[in-house]
C-alpha positions in Angstrom: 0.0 0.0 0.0 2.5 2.6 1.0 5.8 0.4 -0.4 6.2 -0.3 -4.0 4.7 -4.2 -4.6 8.0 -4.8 -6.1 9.0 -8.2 -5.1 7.4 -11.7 -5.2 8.4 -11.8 -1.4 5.9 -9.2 -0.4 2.9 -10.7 -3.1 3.3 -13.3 -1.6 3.1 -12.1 2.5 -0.1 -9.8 1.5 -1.6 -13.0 -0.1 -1.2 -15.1 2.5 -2.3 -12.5 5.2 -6.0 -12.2 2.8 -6.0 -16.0 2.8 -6.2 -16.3 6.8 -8.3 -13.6 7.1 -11.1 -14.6 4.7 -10.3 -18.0 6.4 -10.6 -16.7 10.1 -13.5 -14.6 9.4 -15.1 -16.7 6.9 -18.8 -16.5 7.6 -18.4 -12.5 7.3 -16.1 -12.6 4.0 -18.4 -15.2 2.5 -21.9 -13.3 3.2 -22.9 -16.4 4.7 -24.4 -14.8 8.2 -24.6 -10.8 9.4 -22.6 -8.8 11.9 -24.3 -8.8 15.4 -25.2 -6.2 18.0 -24.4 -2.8 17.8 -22.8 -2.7 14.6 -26.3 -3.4 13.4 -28.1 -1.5 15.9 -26.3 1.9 15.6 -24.1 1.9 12.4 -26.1 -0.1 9.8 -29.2 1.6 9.8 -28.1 5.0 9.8 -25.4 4.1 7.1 -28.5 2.8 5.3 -31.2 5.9 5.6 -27.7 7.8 4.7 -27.3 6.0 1.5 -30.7 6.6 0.9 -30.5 10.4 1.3 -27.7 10.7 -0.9 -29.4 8.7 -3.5 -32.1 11.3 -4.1 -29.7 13.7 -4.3 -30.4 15.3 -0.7 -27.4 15.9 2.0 -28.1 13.9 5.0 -28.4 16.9 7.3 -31.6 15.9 9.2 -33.4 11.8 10.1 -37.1 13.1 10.4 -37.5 8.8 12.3 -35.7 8.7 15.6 -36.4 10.6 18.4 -38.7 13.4 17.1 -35.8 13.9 14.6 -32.3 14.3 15.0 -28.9 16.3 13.4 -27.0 13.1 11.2 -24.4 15.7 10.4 -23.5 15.7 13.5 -22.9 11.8 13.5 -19.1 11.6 12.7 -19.2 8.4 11.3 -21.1 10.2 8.6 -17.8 11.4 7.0 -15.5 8.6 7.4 -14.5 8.7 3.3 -15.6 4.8 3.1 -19.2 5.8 4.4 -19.0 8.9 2.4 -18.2 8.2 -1.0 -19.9 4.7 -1.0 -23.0 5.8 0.0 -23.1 8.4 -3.4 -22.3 5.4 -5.5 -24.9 2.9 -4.6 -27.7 1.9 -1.6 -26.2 0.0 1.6 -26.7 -3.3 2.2 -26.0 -5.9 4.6 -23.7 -7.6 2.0 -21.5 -3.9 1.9 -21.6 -4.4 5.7 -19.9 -7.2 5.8 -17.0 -6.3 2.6 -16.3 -3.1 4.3 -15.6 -5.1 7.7 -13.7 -7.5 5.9 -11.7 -4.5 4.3 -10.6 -3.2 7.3 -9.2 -6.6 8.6 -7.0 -6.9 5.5 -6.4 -3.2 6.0 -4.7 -3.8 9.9 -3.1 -6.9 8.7 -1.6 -5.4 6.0 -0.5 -1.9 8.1 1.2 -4.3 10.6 3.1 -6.0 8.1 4.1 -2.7 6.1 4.9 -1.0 9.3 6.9 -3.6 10.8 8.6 -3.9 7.5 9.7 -0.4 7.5 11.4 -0.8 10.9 13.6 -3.0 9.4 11.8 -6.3 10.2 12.5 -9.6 8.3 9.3 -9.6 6.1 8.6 -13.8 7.2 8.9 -12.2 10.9 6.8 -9.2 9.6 4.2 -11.3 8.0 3.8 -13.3 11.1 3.4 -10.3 13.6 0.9 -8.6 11.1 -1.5 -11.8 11.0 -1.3 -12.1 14.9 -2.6 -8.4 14.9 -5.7 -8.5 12.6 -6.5 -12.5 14.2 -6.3 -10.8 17.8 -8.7 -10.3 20.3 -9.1 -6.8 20.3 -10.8 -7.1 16.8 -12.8 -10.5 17.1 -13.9 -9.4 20.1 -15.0 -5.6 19.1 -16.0 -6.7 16.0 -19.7 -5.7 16.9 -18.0 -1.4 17.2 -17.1 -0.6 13.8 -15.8 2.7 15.4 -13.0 0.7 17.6 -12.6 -1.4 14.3 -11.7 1.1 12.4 -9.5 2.5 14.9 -7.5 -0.6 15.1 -7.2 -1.1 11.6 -5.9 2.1 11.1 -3.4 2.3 13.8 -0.3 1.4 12.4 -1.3 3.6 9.3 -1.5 6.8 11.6 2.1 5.6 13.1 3.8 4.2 9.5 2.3 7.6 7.9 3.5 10.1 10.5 7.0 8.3 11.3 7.7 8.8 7.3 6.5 12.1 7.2 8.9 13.2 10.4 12.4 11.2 8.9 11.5 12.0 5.2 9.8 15.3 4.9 8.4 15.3 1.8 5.3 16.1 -0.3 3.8 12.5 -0.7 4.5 11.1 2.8 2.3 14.9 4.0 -0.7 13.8 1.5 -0.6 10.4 2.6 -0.4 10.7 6.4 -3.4 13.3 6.1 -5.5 10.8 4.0 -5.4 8.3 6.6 -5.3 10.5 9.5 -8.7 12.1 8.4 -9.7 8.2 7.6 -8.9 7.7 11.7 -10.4 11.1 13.1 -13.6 10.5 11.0 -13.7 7.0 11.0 -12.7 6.1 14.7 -13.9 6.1 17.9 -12.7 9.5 19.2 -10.8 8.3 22.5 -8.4 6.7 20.2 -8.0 10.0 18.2 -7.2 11.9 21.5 -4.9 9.1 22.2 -2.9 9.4 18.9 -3.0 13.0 19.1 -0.8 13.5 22.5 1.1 10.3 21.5 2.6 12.4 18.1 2.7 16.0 19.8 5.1 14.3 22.2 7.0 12.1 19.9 7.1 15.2 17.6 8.3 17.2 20.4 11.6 14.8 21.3 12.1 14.6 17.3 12.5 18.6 17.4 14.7 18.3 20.0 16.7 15.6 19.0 17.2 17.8 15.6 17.6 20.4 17.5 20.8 19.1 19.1 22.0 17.8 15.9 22.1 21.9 14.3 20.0 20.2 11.5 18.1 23.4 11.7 16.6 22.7 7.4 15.2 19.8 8.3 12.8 21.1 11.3 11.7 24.1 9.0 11.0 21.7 6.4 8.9 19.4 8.6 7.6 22.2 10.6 6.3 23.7 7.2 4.5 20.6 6.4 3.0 19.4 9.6 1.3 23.7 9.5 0.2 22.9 6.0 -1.3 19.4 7.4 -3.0 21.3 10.5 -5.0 23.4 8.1 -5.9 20.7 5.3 -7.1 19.0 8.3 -8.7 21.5 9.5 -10.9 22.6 6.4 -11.6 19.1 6.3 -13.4 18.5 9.7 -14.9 21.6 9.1 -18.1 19.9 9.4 -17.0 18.1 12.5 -16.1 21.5 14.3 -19.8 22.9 12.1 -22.0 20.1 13.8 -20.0 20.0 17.2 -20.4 23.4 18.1 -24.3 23.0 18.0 -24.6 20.0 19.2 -22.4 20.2 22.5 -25.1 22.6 23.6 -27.9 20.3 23.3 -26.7 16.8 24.1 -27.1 15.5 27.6 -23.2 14.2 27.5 -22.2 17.7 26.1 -20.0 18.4 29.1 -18.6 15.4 29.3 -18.5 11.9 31.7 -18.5 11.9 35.3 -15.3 9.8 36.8 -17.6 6.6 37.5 -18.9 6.3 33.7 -15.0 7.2 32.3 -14.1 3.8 34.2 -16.8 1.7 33.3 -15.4 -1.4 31.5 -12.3 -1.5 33.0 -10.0 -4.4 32.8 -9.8 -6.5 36.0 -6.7 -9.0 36.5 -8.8 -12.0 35.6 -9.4 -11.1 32.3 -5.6 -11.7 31.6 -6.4 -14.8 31.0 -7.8 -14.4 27.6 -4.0 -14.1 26.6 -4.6 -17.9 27.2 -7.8 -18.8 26.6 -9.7 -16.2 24.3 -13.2 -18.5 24.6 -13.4 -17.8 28.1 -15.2 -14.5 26.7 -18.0 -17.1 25.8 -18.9 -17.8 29.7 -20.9 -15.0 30.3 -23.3 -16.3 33.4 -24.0 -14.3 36.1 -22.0 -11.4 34.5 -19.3 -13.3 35.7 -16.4 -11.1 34.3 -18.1 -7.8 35.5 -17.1 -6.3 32.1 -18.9 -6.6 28.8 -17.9 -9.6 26.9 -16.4 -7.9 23.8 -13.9 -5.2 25.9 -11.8 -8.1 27.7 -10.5 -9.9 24.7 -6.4 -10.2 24.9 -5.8 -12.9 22.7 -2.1 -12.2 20.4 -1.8 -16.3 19.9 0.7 -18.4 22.5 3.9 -17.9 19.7 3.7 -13.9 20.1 3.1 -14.1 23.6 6.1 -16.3 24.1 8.3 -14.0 22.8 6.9 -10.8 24.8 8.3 -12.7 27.9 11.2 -13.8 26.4 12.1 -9.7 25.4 12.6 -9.1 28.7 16.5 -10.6 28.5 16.5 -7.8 26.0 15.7 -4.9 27.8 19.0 -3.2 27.0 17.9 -2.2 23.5 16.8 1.0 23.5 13.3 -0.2 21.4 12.3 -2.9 23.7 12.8 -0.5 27.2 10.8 2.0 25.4 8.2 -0.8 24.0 7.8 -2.1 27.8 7.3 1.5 29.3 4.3 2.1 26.9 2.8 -1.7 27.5 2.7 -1.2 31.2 1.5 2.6 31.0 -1.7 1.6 28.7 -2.3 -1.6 30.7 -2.1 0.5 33.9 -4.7 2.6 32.3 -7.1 0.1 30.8 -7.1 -1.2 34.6 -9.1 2.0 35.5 -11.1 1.0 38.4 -8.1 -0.8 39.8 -5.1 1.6 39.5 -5.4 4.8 39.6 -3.7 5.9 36.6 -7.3 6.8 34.6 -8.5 8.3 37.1 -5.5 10.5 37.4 -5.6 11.1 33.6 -9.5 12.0 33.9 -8.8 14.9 36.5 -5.5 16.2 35.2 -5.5 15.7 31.1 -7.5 17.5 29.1 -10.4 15.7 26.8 -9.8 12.8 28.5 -12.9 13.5 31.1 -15.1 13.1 27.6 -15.1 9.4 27.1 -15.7 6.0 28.3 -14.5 2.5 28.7 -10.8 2.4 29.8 -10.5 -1.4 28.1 -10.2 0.6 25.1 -6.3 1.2 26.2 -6.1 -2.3 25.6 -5.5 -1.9 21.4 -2.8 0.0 22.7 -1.3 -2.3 25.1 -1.7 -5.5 23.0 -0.2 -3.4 19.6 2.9 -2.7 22.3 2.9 -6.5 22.4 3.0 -7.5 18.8 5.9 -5.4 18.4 7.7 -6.3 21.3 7.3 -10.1 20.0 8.8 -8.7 16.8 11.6 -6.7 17.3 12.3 -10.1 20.2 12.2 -12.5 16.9 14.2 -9.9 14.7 16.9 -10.1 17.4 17.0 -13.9 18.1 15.6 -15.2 15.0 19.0 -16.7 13.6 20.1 -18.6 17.0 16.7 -20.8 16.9 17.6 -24.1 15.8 15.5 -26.8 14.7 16.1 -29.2 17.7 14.3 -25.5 19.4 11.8 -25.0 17.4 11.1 -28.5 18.4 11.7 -28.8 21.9 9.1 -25.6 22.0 6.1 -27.1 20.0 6.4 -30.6 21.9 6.4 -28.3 25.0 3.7 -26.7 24.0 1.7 -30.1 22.8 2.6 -31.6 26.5 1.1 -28.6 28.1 -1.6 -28.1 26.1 -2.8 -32.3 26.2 -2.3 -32.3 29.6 -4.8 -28.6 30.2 -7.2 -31.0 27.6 -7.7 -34.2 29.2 -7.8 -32.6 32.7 -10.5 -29.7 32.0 -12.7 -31.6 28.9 -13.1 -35.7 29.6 -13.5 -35.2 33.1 -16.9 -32.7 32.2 -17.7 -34.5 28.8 -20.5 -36.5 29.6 -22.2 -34.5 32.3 -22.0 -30.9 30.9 -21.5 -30.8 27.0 -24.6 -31.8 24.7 -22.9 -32.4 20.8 -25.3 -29.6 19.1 -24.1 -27.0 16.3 -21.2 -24.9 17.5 -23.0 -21.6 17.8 -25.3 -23.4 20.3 -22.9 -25.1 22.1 -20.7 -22.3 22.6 -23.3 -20.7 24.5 -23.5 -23.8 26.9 -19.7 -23.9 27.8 -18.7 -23.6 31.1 -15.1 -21.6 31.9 -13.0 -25.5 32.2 -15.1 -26.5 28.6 -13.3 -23.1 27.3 -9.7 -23.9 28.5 -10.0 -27.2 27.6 -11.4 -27.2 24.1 -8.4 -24.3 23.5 -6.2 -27.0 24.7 -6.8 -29.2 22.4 -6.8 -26.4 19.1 -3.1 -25.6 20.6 -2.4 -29.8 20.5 -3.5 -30.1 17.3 -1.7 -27.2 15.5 1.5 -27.9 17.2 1.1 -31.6 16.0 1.0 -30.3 12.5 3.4 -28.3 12.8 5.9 -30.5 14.1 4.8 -33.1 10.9 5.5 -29.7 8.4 8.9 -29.0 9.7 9.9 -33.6 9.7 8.9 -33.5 6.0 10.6 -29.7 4.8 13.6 -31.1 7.1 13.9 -34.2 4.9 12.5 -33.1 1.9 13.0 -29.2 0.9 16.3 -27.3 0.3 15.3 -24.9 2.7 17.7 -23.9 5.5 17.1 -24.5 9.3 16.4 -20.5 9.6 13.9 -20.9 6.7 11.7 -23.9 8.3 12.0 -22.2 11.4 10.4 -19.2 10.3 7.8 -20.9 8.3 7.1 -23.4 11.3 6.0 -20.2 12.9 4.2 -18.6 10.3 2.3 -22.2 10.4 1.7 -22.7 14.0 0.1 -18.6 14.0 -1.7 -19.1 11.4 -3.3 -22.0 12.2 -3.9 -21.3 15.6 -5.0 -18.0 15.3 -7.8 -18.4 12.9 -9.0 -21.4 14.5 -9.2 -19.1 17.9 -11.1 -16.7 15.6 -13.6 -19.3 14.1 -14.4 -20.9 17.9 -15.0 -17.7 19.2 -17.0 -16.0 16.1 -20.6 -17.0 17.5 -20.0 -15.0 20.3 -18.3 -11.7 19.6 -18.7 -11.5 15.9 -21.7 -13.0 13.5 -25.2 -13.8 14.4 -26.4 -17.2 13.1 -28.6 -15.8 10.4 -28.9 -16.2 6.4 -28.0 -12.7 5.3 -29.1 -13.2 2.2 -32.7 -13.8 3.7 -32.5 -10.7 6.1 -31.5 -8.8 3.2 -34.0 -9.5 0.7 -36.8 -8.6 2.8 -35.0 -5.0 3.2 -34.9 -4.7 -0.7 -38.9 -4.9 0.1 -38.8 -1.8 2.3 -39.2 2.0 0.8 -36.2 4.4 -0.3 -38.1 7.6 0.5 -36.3 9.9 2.8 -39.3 11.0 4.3 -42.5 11.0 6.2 -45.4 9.9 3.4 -48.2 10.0 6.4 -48.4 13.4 8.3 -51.4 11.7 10.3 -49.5 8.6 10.9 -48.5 8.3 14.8 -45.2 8.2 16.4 -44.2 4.5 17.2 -41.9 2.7 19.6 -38.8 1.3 17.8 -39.7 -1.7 19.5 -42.9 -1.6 17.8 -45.0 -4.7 16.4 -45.8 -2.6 13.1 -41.9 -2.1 13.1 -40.8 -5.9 13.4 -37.7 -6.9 10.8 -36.3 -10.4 10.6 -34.3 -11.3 13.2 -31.2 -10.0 14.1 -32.4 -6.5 13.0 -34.3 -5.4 16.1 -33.7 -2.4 17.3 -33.5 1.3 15.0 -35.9 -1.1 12.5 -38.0 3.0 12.0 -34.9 3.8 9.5 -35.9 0.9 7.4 -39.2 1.3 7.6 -39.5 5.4 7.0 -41.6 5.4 10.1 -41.3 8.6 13.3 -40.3 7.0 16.5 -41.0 8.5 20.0 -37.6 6.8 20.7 -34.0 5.4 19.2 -30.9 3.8 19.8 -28.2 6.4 19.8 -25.0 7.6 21.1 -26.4 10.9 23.0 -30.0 12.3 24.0 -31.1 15.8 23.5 -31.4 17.5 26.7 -34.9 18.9 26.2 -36.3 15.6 24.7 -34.6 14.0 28.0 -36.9 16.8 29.9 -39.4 15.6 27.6 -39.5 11.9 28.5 -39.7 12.5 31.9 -42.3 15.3 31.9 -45.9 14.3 32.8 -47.5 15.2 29.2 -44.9 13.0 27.5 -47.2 9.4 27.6 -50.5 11.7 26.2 -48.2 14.0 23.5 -45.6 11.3 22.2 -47.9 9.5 19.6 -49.1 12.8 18.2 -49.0 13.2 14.4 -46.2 14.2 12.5 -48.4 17.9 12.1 -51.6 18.7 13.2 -53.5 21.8 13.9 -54.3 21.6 18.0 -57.8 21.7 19.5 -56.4 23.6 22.5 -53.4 25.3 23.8 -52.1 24.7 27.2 -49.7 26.6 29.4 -46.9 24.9 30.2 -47.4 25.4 34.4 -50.9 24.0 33.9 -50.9 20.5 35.9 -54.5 19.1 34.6 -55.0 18.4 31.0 -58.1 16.9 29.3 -56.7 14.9 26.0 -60.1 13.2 25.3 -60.4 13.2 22.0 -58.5 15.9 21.6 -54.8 16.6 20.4 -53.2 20.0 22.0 -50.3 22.3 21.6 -48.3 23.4 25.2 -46.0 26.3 24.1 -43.4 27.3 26.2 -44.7 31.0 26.9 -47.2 31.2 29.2 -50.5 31.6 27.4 -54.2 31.0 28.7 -55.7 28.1 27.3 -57.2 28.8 24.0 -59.8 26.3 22.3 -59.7 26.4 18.0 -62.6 25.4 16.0 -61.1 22.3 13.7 -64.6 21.4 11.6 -63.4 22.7 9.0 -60.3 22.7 9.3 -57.4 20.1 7.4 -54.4 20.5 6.2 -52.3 18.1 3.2 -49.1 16.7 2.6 -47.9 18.4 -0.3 -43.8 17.7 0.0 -41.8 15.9 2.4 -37.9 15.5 1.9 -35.4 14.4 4.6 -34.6 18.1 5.2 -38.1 19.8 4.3 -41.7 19.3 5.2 -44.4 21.4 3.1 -48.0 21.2 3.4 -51.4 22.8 2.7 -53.5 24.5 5.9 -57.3 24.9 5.7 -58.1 26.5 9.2 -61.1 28.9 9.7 -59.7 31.3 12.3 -56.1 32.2 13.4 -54.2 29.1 14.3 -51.3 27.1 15.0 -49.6 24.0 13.2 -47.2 22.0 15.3 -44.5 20.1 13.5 -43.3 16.8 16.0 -39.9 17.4 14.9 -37.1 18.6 17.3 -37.0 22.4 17.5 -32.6 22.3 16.4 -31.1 25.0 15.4 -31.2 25.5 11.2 -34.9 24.5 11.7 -36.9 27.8 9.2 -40.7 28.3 8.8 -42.2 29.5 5.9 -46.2 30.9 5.9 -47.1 31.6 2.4 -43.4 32.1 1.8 -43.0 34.5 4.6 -40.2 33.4 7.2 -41.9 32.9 10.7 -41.1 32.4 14.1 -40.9 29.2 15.2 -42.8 28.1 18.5 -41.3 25.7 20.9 -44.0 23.5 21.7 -44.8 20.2 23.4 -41.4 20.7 25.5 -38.9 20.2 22.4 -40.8 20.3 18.9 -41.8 23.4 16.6 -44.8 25.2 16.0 -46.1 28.2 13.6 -49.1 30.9 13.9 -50.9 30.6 10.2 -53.3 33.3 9.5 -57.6 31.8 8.7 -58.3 30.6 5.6 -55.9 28.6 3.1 -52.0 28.7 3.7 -48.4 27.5 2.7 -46.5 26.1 5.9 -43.2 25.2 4.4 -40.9 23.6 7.6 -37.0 23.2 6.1 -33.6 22.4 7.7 -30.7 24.3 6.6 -28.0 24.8 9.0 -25.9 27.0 6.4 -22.5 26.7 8.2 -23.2 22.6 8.2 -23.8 23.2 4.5 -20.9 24.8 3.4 -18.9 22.8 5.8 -20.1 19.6 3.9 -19.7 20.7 0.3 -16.2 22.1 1.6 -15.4 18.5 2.8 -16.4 16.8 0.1 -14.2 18.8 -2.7 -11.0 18.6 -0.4 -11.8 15.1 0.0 -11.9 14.3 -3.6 -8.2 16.5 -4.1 -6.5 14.8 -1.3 -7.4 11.3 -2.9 -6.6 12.4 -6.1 -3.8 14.3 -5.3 -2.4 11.2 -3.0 -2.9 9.1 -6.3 -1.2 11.5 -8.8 1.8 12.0 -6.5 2.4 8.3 -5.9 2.0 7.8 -9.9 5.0 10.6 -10.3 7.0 8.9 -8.2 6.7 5.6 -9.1 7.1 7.3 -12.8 10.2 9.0 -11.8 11.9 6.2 -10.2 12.2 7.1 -6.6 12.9 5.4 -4.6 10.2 4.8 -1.4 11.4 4.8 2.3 9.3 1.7 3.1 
């Protein structure tokens, strides 16, 4: 990706890294079953009504469906370039889903391997290090959080990208480090983003003075120059980021941040080490016997890898590996929030970091510190293994592992484990079924190994170093992707036909907005609502239906006040727009709502009664962004519109701009004059606007500007770093 594909060597690494993958993740690569939880919940069925916006040529700047209507420009995930561009060229679907998962699984494997490479890692060594990242826990077991996925995968990007642009300041390595710096900002959760971000001020920082001390006073002017230019290319292109955040900070109920007990829920606990073991133990989840959600304690880097993070320590002389170490323990420390103090320090004392959750996040960190400490232990030792080693380890390994086996599954066979399909039975496994069933995947592979290395000993011209190496590339592969497969029910796929799930979406409609004004609100959780199982929660995006509720990252504040307000069971079903029977004041405590529908502004007025006989009013256009209708009243009125009263909400009577109402605690209503009018109800947050079409041109010149500059120098013969 970022190295010239010059050498059958490196073909050959990248094909072998798509092989496991596809092999490990199978059911996703193969469309065979869907992703499961929230990455169906939350991401698919916005990414869908997205798609579907874009399609009729709208911007996706308001969802009229969820929660009396909502901003989706501020939804960051709305920007990341893969949501953004796909979503212009076609309708989403469950099988884009899963390829765009799949992509960013090659995508870490393949950053690993580049990234090690360009440290000066053998590329075998390289290879092997880059398969144990994208096979590890962190992303079977967040596989559900596309945000954290996309995170991981682009990790050793951000770090490969920046490194290159710091030693080699130069135009490419500037266009390529912002590409896939705005991928991780936009794409990513945004923890990992303030992570990255004090993790390159400081390296920057010792680079300057390092420089510094060397006179080389060109080369800090020159990188200086291009990390400015960077900063503001970055910044025109979160533009709508900074657009959507300013307004929406002021309205959400998490808008100043986390209190200390929610930034340390999720923390790791010293029992979850064990997963470095025994990843299926995540499968036992009675009782909430870890005390942490399932897919946040996931540690798993495969038995080879974590062999050689203990065997670094002899090596703590080198420079790398002291400096390697000091990071591992500082963003374990961390993950271990409620434990050691260390987050909690962090939350008081560093700024932004009071603004998010979930300390086990750390863990990418801490377990990306691994991999490269079992890396750079390899590079170092890789030429004094000998065979009779390599051997002595794996029938080490087979004894230990057959021993773990017959004591923790015969013993419980009979009484405890019912033969049924795997994604039944994993759900049945108690915590000695796990360790035992991994002890026998870690028998098997080292068997098999130990046969490959007897018959390339006798047989191949391959020199002790060489079957070494590929030995290990073997007993990773293998291990690792069987881990993956055992522990895919759980964390990953639901057992359901896509294809099936998906052909009863094709069924759904494409409109982006509300066809019924008189149509209630709903429940997501609705009957009228109901999709094929797993799709069972956010199911009003498919549908085109209003919902009194939603499953989203933040609540507005004054639809919070609304809930919990004593006219929200009476008012939340109301139409989509109506013309009330009565108005209310808002400090009135008795209301009659039989058989009538009524209006509480927030001024205090006395309670008005309208004469509706004659009255009706007609759908004339509704749009994603823009509701217009026809008003028949026969004296002075209101209309109330049951969307959220956000700011870039306009109302136009007979093309007049009005003032908008608040009514009903959070949604919008306009005075119309008697006899027939125009109410014209449109979103257009112009800043949001112009921040969008600003994006989207500097996102098509940095991509094609990143192309052309890689086609000059492959043209002109330079020579790249990596």
């Amino acid at each position: 990706m970022f190295a010239r594909i010059n050498n059958n060597t490196t073909i050959r690494h990248i094909a072998v890294i798509v092989i496991l993958a596809i092999a490990a993740y199978w059911n996703i690569a193969s469309c065979r079953f869907t992703l499961k939880n929230d990455i169906l919940d939350a991401n698919f069925p916005n990414q869908v009504l997205q798609s579907h916006i874009e399609q009729s040529g709208e911007i996706p700047l308001w969802d009229q469906f969820s929660y009396f209507g909502s901003a989706m420009h501020s939804k960051i995930l709305m920007y990341y370039p893969v949501r953004f561009i796909s979503s212009k060229l076609t309708s989403y679907s469950l099988y884009a889903l899963n390829i765009e998962f799949m992509l960013h699984i090659l995508l870490a494997g393949i950053g690993m391997y580049v990234l090690l490479k360009r440290f000066r890692i053998h590329p075998n060594i390289a290879c092997i290090f880059g398969i144990a990242y994208m096979l590890s826990g962190f992303f079977s077991g967040n596989a559900q959080h596309m945000w954290w996925v996309v995170s991981g995968a682009f990790l050793p990007l951000v770090i490969l990208t920046y490194y290159n642009l710091l030693h080699e300041p130069r135009l490419h390595h500037a266009a390529l480090f912002t590409l896939v710096w705005i991928c991780f900002v936009l794409g990513g959760y945004p923890a990992f983003t303030i992570i990255m971000l004090y993790a390159m001020i400081i390296y920057c920082a010792m680079y300057y003075i390092q420089q510094y001390k060397q006179k080389q006073y060109a080369i800090i002017q020159n990188t200086l120059l291009l990390q400015i230019g960077i900063g503001v290319v970055c910044i025109v292109m979160l533009l709508p980021l900074l657009v959507s955040y300013s307004d929406m900070v002021q309205h959400i109920t998490r808008g100043e941040g986390v209190t200390l007990s929610q930034a340390l829920w999720d923390s790791l606990l010293p029992q979850h080490f064990i997963t470095f073991l025994f990843p299926l133990l995540t499968a036992y989840t009675t009782n909430n016997f870890w005390h942490i959600d399932p897919s946040m304690m996931n540690m798993y880097i495969g038995v080879l890898p974590l062999l050689l993070v203990f065997a670094s320590v002899r090596l703590y002389k080198h420079t790398g590996i002291l400096v390697l170490w000091i990071l591992a323990l500082l963003f374990v420390s961390i993950s271990m929030g409620t434990v050691l103090p260390v987050r909690e320090f962090l939350y008081h004392y560093i700024p932004l970091f009071d603004t998010f959750r979930f300390p086990a996040l750390f863990r990418l960190f801490f377990m990306f510190c691994l991999i490269c400490l079992g890396a750079f232990t390899l590079q170092q030792i890789y030429k004094k293994i000998t065979l009779k080693h390599m051997y002595l380890l794996l029938i080490g390994i087979a004894i230990c592992s057959s021993v773990i086996a017959l004591y923790f599954v015969i013993p419980y066979y009979n009484n405890h484990i019912e033969l049924t399909p795997w994604h039944t039975m994993v759900e049945s496994l108690y915590k000695k079924h796990s360790i035992g069933i991994h002890g026998l995947v870690l028998v098997v592979t080292s068997i098999v190994v130990l046969v490959y290395m007897r018959i390339m000993q006798l047989y191949s011209r391959l020199n002790s170093t060489h079957i070494v190496l590929s030995s290990m590339y073997m007993f990773v592969g293998i291990e690792m992707v069987i881990s993956v497969l055992l522990i895919s029910p759980v964390t990953i796929h639901n057992h359901r036909d896509l294809h099936a799930v998906q052909t009863f979406l094709d069924t759904l409609p494409t409109h982006t907005g509300v066809t019924n004004i008189a149509e209630p609100a709903y429940s997501q959780y609705s009957k009228q609502l109901a999709l094929p199982s797993p799709l069972w929660r956010n199911n009003q995006l498919f549908h085109k239906k209003r919902t009194y509720d939603g499953y989203t990252s933040f609540v507005y504040r004054e639809i919070e006040t609304f809930e919990q307000s004593n006219i929200f069971d009476s008012v939340k079903k109301y139409p989509l727009m109506y013309i009330p029977q009565r108005v209310y004041k808002t400090q009135d405590t008795m209301y009659d709502y039989s058989g009538t529908i009524a209006l509480i502004p927030a001024s205090k007025e006395t309670v008005q009664k309208f004469e509706q006989s004659n009255s009706a009013i007609t759908l004339e256009t509704s749009k994603s962004n823009e509701i217009i209708c026809t008003i028949i009243v026969p004296q002075a009125s209101y209309v109330v519109c049951m969307q959220y009263n956000y700011p870039g909400w306009k109302a136009y009577v007979n093309g007049v701009e009005t003032d908008i109402v608040s009514a009903n605690c959070c949604c919008m209503a306009v005075s119309v004059p008697k006899g027939v009018s125009q109410v014209q109800f449109i979103y257009a947050p112009r800043k949001a606007i112009v921040a969008y079409y600003v994006y989207e041109w500097a996102l098509y010149i940095l991509i094609g500007g990143c192309v052309i500059l890689m086609f000059v120098r492959k043209n002109t013969k330079i020579q790249e770093i990596v």
